[in-house]
N, C-alpha and C positions, 0 to 999 in steps of 0.2 A: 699614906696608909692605904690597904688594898681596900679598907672598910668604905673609902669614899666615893671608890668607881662602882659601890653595887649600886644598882638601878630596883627598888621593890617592886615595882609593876611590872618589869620585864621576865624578873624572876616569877612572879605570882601567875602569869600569862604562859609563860614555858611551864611550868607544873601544871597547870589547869588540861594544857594539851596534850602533856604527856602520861595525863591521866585519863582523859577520855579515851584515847589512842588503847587502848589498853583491856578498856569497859567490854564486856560481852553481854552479862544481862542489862546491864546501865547502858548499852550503845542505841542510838536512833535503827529501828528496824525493828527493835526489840520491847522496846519502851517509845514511852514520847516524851517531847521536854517543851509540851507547847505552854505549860504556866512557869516556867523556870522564874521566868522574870529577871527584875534586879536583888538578890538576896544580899541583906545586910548585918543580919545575925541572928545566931540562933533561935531558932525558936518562930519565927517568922511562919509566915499560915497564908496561904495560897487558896483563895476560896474557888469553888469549880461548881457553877450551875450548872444542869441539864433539865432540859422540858421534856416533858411528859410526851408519847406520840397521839397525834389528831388521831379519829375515830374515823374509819373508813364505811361509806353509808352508803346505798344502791341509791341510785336518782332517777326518778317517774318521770317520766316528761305530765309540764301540765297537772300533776296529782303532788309532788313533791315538797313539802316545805322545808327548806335550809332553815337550821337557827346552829348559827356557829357557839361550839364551845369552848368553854374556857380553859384553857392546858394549864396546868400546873406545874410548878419548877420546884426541885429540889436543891442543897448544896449540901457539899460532901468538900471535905479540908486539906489539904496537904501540907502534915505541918514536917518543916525543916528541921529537924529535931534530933537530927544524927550532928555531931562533932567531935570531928577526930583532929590528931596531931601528931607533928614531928618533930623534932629536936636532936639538933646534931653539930659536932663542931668539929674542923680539920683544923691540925695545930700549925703551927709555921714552919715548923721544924718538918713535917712529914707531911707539908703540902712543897717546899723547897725540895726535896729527895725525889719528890715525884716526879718533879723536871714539869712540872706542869698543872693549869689549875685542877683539883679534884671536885671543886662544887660542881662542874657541870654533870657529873657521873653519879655524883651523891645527891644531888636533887631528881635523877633520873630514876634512881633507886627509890626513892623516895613516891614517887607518882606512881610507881608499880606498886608498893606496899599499900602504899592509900588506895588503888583500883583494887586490889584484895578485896580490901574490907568490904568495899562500898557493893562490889559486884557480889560479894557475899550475902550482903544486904539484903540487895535484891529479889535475887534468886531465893532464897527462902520465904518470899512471900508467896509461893505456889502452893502454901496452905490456904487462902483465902480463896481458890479457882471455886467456882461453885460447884456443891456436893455431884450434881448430876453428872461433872467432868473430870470428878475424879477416879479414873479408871481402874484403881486398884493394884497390886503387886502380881508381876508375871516374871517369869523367869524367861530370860534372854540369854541363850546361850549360842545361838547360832545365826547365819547372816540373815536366813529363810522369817526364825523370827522376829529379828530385828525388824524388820523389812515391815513383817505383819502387824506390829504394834503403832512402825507408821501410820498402816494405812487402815488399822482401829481407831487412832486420832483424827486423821481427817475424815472418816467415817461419822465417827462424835461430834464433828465441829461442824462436817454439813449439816446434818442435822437438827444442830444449834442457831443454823442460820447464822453463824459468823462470818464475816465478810471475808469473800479469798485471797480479795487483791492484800499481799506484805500479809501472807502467812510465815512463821516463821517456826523453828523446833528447834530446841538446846536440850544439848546434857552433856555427859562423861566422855571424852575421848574413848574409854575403852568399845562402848556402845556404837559409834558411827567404825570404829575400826572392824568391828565384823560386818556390817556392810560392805567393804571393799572386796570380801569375797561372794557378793549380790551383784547377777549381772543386771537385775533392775536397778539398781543404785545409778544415779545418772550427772556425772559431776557438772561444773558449771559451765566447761566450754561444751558438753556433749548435749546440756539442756538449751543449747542457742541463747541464753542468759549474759544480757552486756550489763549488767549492774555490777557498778563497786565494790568489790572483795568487802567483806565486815574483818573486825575483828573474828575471829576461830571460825570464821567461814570454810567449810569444807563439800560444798557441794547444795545441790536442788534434786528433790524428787520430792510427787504428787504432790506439787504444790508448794512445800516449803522450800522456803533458807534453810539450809541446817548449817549448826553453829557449834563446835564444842569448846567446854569450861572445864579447869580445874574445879570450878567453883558449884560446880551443880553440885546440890542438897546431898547428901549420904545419912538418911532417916537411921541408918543403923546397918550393921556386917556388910555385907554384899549389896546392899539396895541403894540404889540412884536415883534420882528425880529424872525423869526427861517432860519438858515441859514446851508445850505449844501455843500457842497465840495469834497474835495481831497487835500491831502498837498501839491503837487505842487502849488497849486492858490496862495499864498501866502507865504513870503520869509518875515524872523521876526529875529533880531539881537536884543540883548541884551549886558550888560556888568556889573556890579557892577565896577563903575571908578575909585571912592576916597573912601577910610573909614579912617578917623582921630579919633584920640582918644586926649583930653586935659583939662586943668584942668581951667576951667572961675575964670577972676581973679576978679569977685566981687560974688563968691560964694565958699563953700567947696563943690565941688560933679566934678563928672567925668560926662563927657560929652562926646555924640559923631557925629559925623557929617558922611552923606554919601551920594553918588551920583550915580544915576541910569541913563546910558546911552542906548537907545536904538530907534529904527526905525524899519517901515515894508509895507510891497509894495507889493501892490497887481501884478503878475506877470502876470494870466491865470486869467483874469474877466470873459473867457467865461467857465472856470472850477468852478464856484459859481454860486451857485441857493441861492436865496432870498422869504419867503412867509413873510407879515405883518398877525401875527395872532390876529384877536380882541375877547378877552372874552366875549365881547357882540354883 
């Protein structure tokens, strides 16, 4: 029976990758995945310290006395809290006509549907940026503008004091495609950039990656999120939990079942810049 040659790990391992493959706001650059860890089920909580910054003192020669203080740490949670699934089965009958196996194309499918969701997820947490970085709703209708809402955001973010190094901006295809008629717009072999294409990588200026998604927020008619950062601001754990392989007993076909565990937690709101951009 074909049931005997599935391997679950191999399968649960090929999904896993052809879901991150896929991630735009869930990709490294964008997010981090430094507490991922080992997830074993839902519900699972990722604790995440951070201390307090030391107090910067002027020091007298001879007059000065040091007495060190005590920093203080906080912890803030990441819990795994998202679980999604699939379920699907190819019959025998129209896996033979196929002339060939279908599970590989149907779990492929499958790892696109699941990066939906997840990078869905994500991307709507740019309501959490902090109040001061939420820039507000402007209309974007030309490259000229485009161009200037960039460089509003990293305007914002200097002087948020967020770190430059792996700045990065997402939003809507439609939004980077009028930049193409910006001759500031500067793509990645014109910015001297030898980093690794991302997922919807489409180019570098002032500073960012920029990245487009189906997936960026639509608050409503014409309005899109375009949202910027640095991968600290956010902390994103993933898993591929379960992949079962079985054979349903009021049909002939192989079936398979699988479960996507994951969560993510905005850490630095004050390291996320938010613009609503309106087409009209």
């Amino acid at each position: 029976m074909a049931i005997t040659r599935f391997r679950p790990e191999v399968w649960s391992a090929r999904l896993l990758v052809g879901t991150r493959t896929r991630l735009v706001y869930g990709q490294p650059g964008v997010v981090n995945r430094d507490y991922e860890g080992e997830i074993a089920e839902s519900g699972d909580i990722v604790r995440i310290t951070s201390i307090s910054d030391p107090t910067i003192g002027t020091y007298t020669a001879n007059s000065t006395v040091i007495t060190p203080e005590e920093l203080t740490d906080a912890q803030r949670t990441l819990q795994v809290d998202q679980s999604k699934y699939f379920a699907f089965k190819v019959d025998d009958v129209d896996k033979r006509q196929a002339k060939g196996s279908v599970m590989p194309e149907a779990m492929s499918r499958a790892a696109y549907q699941l990066a939906k969701v997840a990078d869905s997820y994500v991307a709507n947490l740019y309501t959490q940026a902090a109040t001061a970085n939420q820039l507000g709703t402007v209309a974007v209708t030309t490259a000229d503008l485009a161009y200037a809402q960039i460089r509003a955001m990293k305007l914002r973010m200097d002087e948020a004091d967020i770190p430059e190094e792996g700045r990065y901006l997402v939003g809507p295809h439609w939004f980077f495609s009028l930049l193409l008629d910006s001759s500031k717009y500067l793509d990645a072999s014109a910015s001297g950039s030898n980093e690794p294409l991302r997922n919807g990588f489409v180019g570098r200026t002032l500073g960012f990656n920029l990245a487009q998604s189906n997936q960026a927020p639509n608050p409503t008619g014409d309005d899109f999120v375009v949202q910027a950062g640095v991968p600290q601001a956010i902390s994103f754990a993933e898993q591929i939990n379960k992949t079962e392989a079985y054979r349903p007993e009021n049909s002939f076909s192989d079936a398979i079942k699988g479960l996507h565990l994951y969560g993510a937690k905005v850490i630095r709101p004050d390291h996320i810049v938010t613009l609503v951009a309106s087409k009209t």
